[in-house]
N, C-alpha and C positions, 0 to 999 in steps of 0.2 A: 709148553706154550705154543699157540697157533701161531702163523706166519706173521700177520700183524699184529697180532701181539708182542712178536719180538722188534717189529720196526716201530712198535710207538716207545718201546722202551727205549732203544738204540735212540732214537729223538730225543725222549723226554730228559735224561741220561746228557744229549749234549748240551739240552737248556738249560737246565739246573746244575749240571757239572759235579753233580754226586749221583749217585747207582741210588743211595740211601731215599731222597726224594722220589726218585723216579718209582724205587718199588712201591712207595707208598699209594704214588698217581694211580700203579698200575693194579694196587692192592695184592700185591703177592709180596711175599717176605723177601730181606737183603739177599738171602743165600742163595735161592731162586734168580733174584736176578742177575746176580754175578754168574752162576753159572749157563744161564741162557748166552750173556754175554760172552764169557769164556768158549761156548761152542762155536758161538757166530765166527766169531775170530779164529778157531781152530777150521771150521768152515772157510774162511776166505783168505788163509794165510798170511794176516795181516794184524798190527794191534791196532783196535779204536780210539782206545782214551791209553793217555799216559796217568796212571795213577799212583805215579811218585810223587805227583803234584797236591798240593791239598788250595782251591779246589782242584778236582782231576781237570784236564784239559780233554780237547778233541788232535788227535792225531792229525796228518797231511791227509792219508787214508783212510780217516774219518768221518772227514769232512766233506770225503766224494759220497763216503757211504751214510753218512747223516743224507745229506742231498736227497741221495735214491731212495732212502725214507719217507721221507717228505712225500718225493714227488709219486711215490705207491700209496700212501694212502689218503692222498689228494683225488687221486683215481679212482681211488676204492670210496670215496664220497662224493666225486662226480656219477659213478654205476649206482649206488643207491638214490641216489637226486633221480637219477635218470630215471630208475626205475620206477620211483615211487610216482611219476609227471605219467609214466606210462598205464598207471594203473586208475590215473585220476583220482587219488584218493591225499584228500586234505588231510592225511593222520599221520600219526607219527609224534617222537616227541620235540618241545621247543623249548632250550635249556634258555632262560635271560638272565641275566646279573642288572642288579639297578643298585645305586647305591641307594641307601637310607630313607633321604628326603623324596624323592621322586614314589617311591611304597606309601608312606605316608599320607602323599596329596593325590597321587594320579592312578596307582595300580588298580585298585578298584574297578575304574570306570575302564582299564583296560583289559583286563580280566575279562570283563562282561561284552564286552565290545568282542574280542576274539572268539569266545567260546558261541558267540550266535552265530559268527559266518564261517568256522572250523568245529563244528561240536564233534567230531572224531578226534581232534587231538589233544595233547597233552601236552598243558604250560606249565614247566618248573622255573619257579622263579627262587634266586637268592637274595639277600641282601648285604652288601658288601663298602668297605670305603673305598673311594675312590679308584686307588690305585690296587686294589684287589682285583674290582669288575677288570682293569687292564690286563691286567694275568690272567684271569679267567680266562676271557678271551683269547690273551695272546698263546694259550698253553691249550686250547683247544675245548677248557668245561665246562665254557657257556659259548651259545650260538651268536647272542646278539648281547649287548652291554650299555646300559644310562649308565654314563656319570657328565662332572661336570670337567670343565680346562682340559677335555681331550685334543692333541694333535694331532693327523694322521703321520704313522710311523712306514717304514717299508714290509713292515708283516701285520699291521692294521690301519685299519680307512676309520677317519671317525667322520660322520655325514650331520650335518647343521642338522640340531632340533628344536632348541626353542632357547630366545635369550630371555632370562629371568629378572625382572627390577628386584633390586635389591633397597626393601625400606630399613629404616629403624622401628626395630621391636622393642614396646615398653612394656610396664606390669598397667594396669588402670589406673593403680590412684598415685603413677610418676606424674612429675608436672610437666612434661611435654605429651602427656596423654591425649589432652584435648586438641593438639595441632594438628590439621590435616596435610599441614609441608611444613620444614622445617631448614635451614640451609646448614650446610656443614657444620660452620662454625658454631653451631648452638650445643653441638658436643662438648664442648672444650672441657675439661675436666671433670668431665660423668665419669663413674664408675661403669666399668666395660665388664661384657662378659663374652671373650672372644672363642676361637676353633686354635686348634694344637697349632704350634708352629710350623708344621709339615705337612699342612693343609694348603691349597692352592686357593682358596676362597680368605684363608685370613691374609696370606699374604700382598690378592688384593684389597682386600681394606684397608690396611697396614699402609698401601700404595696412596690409596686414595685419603686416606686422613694426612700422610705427610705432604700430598701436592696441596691441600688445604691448611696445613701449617695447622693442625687441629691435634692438643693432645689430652690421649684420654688415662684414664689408672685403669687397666687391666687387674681384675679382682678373682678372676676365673677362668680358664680352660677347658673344652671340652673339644673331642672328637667328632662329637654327632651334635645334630638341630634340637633332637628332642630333650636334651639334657640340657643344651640351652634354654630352650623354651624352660624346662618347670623354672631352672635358675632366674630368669626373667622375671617369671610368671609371680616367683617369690621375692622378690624387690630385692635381688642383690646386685640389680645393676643394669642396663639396657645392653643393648647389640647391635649387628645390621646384619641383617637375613634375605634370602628371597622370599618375596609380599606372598609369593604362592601358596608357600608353607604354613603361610599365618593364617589363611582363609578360615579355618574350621574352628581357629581362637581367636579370631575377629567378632566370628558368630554368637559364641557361646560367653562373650565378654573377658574374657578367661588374659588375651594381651591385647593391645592393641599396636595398628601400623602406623608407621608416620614420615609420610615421603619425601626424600630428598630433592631439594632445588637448587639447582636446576639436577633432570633425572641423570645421573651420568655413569651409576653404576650397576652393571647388570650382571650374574653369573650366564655364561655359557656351557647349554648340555646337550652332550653330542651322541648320538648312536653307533654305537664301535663293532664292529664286526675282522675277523681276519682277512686280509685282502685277497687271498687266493679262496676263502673259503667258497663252496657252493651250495647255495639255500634252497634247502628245499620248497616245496609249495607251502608249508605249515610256515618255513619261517620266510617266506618272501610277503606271505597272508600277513603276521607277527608287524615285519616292516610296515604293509600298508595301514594296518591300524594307528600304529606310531605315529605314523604321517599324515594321517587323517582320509585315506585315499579309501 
């Protein structure tokens, strides 16, 4: 293994706290990278990880040499940034994670947007929940990250992108179809069809139905919008979603939206990048799209 190959390992290795993860990050087998590790440490007369531990830990010694990890190939991403600014050339590749819903309503048009004023490079884009695009990012496999209830942390920035109204999503022939507002309390006892519990969007709802003293029978679960939606779509019960998402089954008659009064609930989605990371020109381009710039 090349030199940075062994310090993403030694990294990856402290964040995940098993070798086993890390080999896979690093796509080379457990054996491999125990013994990559085994030499470092016979190289620097020291142990890294205590792996009497399950998970292992990071040593005193460790955690100087996790550090100097870090901050080499922090370096070795500021020389390429550097480089690539020197050569003028917008290419390269720009890894994003978005979660779900934002692919759905907005990739498209950003897709098309990027590739007219970067047509030299290459956007991989994933889709991911939530708290995935977070690790993505935080573990270095995506450049730039949508999701929604980001905070900035001390190893990532999440930078305001846009707050979403959040309506009530019906099927057409529900009887609050025809309503263009509708106030809280006209839920009261609907059949609901909600997001997992370990979702940060139900458990704003969940917030907002009880400061309204509104309850509803939960009839369904889902992970994602779009499972929501057919569930909708097929009358087993209404929602509340971001109105963004419904744009394209507004259209096509397929749900329809129906806004809360007064508006008081929004999802926020935020653009999460690593704080130390350095963007190149492809993905500082990536950003200004984002932001309309």
């Amino acid at each position: 293994m090349c030199m940075l190959a062994n310090l993403r390992l030694i990294r990856d290795v402290a964040h995940a706290h098993s070798i086993t993860k890390a080999a896979k990050l690093g796509e080379i087998s457990q054996s491999a990278a125990s013994q990559a590790i085994q030499e470092i440490e016979r190289e620097l007369g020291v142990t890294l990880f205590d792996r009497s531990t399950r998970p292992l830990t990071v040593t005193a010694a460790g955690k100087l040499y996790v550090e100097y990890c870090r901050d080499v190939l922090r370096r070795h991403e500021e020389l390429e940034a550097g480089l690539q600014t020197i050569k003028k050339e917008a290419s390269g590749k720009v890894r994003l994670a978005a979660i779900y819903s934002v692919g759905l309503s907005d990739m498209a048009a950003i897709e098309e947007r990027f590739y007219q004023l970067f047509p030299q490079a290459e956007l991989n884009i994933s889709y991911l929940r939530p708290e995935r695009v977070w690790e993505a990012v935080e573990d270095d496999q995506a450049d730039l990250g949508l999701m929604s209830y980001a905070e900035s942390s001390r190893e990532v920035v999440a930078l305001p992108w846009r707050e979403e109204e959040m309506v009530v999503a019906v099927g057409p022939q529900h009887h609050l179809a025809g309503h263009e507002q509708i106030a809280a309390e006209a839920l009261e006892g609907e059949s609901f069809i909600g997001f997992d519990d370990d979702l940060p969007i139900q458990s704003q709802i969940e917030r907002f139905l009880h400061e309204h003293r509104v309850n509803v029978e939960v009839v369904l679960r889902f992970d994602n919008l779009e499972m929501i939606k057919q569930a909708v779509a097929h009358g087993a019960g209404l929602s509340i979603m971001p109105e963004r998402v419904l744009r394209e089954d507004q259209r096509t008659g397929r749900l329809a939206a129906v806004r809360l009064q007064p508006a008081e609930l929004f999802r926020p989605v935020r653009i999460v990048h690593r704080r130390r990371k350095v963007l190149s020109e492809a993905m500082t381009g990536l950003l200004g799209v984002l932001r309309g710039e």
